[in-house]
C-alpha positions, 0 to 999 in steps of 0.5 A: 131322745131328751138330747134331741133338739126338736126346734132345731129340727122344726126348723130344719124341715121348715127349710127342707120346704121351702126348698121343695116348693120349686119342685113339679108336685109329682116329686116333691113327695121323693124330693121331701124324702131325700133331702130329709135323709141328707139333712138329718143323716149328715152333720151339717149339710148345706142348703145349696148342696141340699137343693143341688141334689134335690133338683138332679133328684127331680130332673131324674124323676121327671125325665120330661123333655123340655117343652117346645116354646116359640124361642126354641121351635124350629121351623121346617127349613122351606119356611126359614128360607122363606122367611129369610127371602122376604126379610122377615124374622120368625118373631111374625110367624108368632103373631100369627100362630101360637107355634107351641101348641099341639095343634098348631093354633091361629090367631090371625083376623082377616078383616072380612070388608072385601070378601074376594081380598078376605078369600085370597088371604086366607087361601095364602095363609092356608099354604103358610100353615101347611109348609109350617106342618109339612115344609110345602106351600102346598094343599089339596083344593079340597081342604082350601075350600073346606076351610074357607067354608069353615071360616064364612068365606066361600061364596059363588065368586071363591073359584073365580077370586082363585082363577083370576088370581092364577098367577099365584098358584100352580096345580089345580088352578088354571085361568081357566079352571080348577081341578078339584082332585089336585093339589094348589101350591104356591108359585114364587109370585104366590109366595111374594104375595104370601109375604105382603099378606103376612106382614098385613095381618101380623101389622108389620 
């Protein structure tokens, strides 16, 4: 041991540290390890050889998959054509939604001023996030009006804003009536109106 050069060595691991400290904390113990064996089991390694194999030894232990950002999520192909017939990038959508997260969270604000223009809007964005969960402009009346309670606009006039707006929709919604049982989509009017609406509330 009088041989050994313990300030070489303190150095050495000093290195070994500051080469972890990139490292997820769950590896790091095994990334300390291994590249402490490589170090000083080997004569002169070298520090990008050494970091090199380290960072297949954390990308083996970890064996995550990438997480989904808004750059590398792909929308659902109904969504895309939609986007591409109004001329619109998916940079809008992230105005609106943080896509990323599980559940998918929006961050859009319909102003409130005219509460039968606030309604219809938000009706519209609701077909937009279920094609963004289920590729269809499409919900059950049912889970539109309960959003809309959910949100403080649903009022006496909700049916009548949709039925004098039937134009948009198909399904449960009629000039007439609205079939609470069924499900309202989105006609291709609906979905030029959608468009105008996403780029309102995205301020495009």
């Amino acid at each position: 041991m009088k041989d050994f050069d313990f300030a070489a060595a303190q150095q050495k691991i000093a290195e070994i540290n500051k080469i972890i400290e990139g490292c997820p904390d769950v590896v790091k113990p095994k990334a300390f390890e291994l590249l402490f064996v490589q170090i000083f089991g080997a004569a002169h390694p070298t520090a990008a050889s050494a970091k090199g194999n380290i960072e297949q030894a954390a990308a083996a232990q970890t064996a995550a998959p990438e997480p989904i950002t808004p750059e590398t999520l792909k929308l659902p192909g109904n969504v895309q054509a939609f986007l591409r017939r109004n001329n619109m990038p998916k940079s809008v959508l992230d105005k609106l939604f943080m896509l990323d997260q599980d559940p998918m969270l929006p961050i859009y604000t319909i102003p409130t001023g005219v509460i039968a223009q606030a309604q219809l809007q938000k009706v519209l964005m609701v077909m937009l996030e279920n094609a963004l969960l289920n590729n269809q402009f499409k919900a059950p009346y049912a889970e539109v009006r309960d959003t809309c309670k959910e949100d403080g606009l649903f009022d006496g006039n909700f049916n009548k804003v949709l039925k004098k707006n039937s134009n948009l929709f198909k399904g449960a919604i009629t000039p007439d009536k609205i079939n609470e049982d069924e499900q309202i989509e989105l006609t291709g009017e609906g979905q030029i109106r959608l468009a105008e609406v996403i780029k309102k509330l995205a301020g495009e």
